[in-house]
N, C-alpha and C positions, 0 to 999 in steps of 0.2 A: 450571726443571724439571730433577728430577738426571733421569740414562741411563745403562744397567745395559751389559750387551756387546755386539759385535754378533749378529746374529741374520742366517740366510740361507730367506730363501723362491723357489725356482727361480732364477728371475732377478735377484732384488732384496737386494741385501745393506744392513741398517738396522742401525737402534740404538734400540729399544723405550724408550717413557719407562717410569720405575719406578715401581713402585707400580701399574699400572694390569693389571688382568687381562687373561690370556692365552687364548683359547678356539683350539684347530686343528681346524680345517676339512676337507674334502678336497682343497679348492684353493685354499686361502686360512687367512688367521693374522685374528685380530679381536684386537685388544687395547680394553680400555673402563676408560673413569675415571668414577665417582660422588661427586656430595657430596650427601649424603642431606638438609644440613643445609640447603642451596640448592634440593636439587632442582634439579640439573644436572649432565648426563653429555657422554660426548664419546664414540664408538663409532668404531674405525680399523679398515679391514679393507684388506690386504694380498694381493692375487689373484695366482694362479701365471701365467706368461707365455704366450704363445701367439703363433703366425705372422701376421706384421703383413700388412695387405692391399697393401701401398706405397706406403698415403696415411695420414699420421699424420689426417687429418681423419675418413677414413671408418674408422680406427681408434678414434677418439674417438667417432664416431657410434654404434658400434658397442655400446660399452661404457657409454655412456651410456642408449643403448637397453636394455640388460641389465641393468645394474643398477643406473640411477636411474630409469626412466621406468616398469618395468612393476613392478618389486615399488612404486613410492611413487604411481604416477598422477601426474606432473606435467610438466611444462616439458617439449617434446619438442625444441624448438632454442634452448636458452639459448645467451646471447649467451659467446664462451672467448675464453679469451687464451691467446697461445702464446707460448712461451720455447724457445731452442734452450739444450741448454746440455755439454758434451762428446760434442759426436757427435747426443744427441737431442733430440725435440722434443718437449718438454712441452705437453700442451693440458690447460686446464681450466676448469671453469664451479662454480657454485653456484647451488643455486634454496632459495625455501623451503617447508617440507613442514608439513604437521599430520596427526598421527594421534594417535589417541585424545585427541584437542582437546589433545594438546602439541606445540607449534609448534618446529620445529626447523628445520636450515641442512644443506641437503647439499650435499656439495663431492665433487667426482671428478679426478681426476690420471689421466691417460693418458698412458703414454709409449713413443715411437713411433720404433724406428731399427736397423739391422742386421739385418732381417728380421726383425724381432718387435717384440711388443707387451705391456705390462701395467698395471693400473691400481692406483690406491688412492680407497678411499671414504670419505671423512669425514664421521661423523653426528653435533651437537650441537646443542646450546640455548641455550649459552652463548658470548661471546664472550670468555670465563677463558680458555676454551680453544684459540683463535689461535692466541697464543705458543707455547704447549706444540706445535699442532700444526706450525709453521712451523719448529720447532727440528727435530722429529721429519723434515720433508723434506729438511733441511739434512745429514741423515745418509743419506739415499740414493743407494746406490751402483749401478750396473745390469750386468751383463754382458754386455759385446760380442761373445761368441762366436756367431757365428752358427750358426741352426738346424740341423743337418746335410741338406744334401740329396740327394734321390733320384737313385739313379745314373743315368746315362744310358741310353737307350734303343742298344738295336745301332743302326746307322747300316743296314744293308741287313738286316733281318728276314727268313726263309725263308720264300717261298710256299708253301699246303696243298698237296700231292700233286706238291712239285716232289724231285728227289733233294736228302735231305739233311734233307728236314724231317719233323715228326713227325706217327708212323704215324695218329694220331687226327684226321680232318678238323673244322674248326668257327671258330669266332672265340673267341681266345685273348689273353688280356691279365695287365696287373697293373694294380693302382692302389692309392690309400693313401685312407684315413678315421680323422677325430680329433671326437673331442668334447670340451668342456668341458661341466661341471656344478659351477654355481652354486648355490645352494639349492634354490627349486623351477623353476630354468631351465636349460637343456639347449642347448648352439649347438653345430651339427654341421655338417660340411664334409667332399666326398669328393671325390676325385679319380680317374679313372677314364680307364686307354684297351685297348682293344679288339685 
């Protein structure tokens, strides 16, 4: 399989096989190969990263929940295999699916280290497409920089109504909230103190 340049999606820097179409997403790259003459395709999709929980496992649960289990109905604890391999840890599984009485193979890649996470999903019918897709992860690169985190809190905070603090009494805070959105899937996390 030839491979054209690389390409960067958040965290994930690849090398697209050629020839096969490009669709972008809002959080995610799909590239798909057709042979019309076989009737057989291979659908790759490439997901933007997000803050790891600090378990490459329950990162992989996670991901797998989202986007194998509720868009296809299947396998909710398939059996993974994990690889460490510069710093991360690759987990992933395959089940198989049928929809519209065409039988297909899903495959999921989580990869899980430096304080984040991100996946790739591979959807086919054929197994033409192995090769192609095992060369395609041979070219995945990840970035190590970690997420940037929230500054620290003051170490002694000023009491309501003490000199010095502000003139408005009540409970006061900051906190942060992220979402991702996957097609028609939404995961949201907030972080809150008072």
């Amino acid at each position: 399989t030839a491979f054209c340049q690389t390409e960067t999606l958040d965290m994930t820097r690849y090398t697209p096989p050629a020839g096969w179409t490009k669709t972008t997403k809002e959080d995610a790259v799909v590239y798909v190969a057709v042979d019309k003459t076989s009737n057989t395709f291979c659908a790759l999709t490439i997901h933007s990263g997000t803050a790891s929980s600090g378990s490459a496992a329950k990162d992989f649960a996670a991901e797998w929940k989202t986007f194998v289990v509720k868009p296809y109905q299947v396998e909710a604890n398939p059996k993974t295999e994990t690889e460490m391999k510069d710093g991360w840890t690759m987990t992933s599984a395959n089940t198989p699916m049928e929809s519209d009485g065409i039988k297909s193979l899903v495959v999921l890649f989580v990869f899980s280290g430096f304080g984040k996470t991100t996946s790739i999903l591979a959807i086919l019918n054929s197994d033409t497409y192995l090769k192609p897709l095992a060369a395609f992860m041979e070219t995945i690169k990840l970035d190590k920089t970690p997420i940037a985190a929230r500054p620290a809190a003051p170490a002694n905070p000023p009491v309501a109504n003490s000199p010095g603090s502000p003139s408005l009494v009540g409970r006061w805070g900051t906190g942060t909230a992220a979402d991702t959105v996957s097609g028609n899937y939404v995961t949201y996390a907030s972080n809150a103190t008072q």
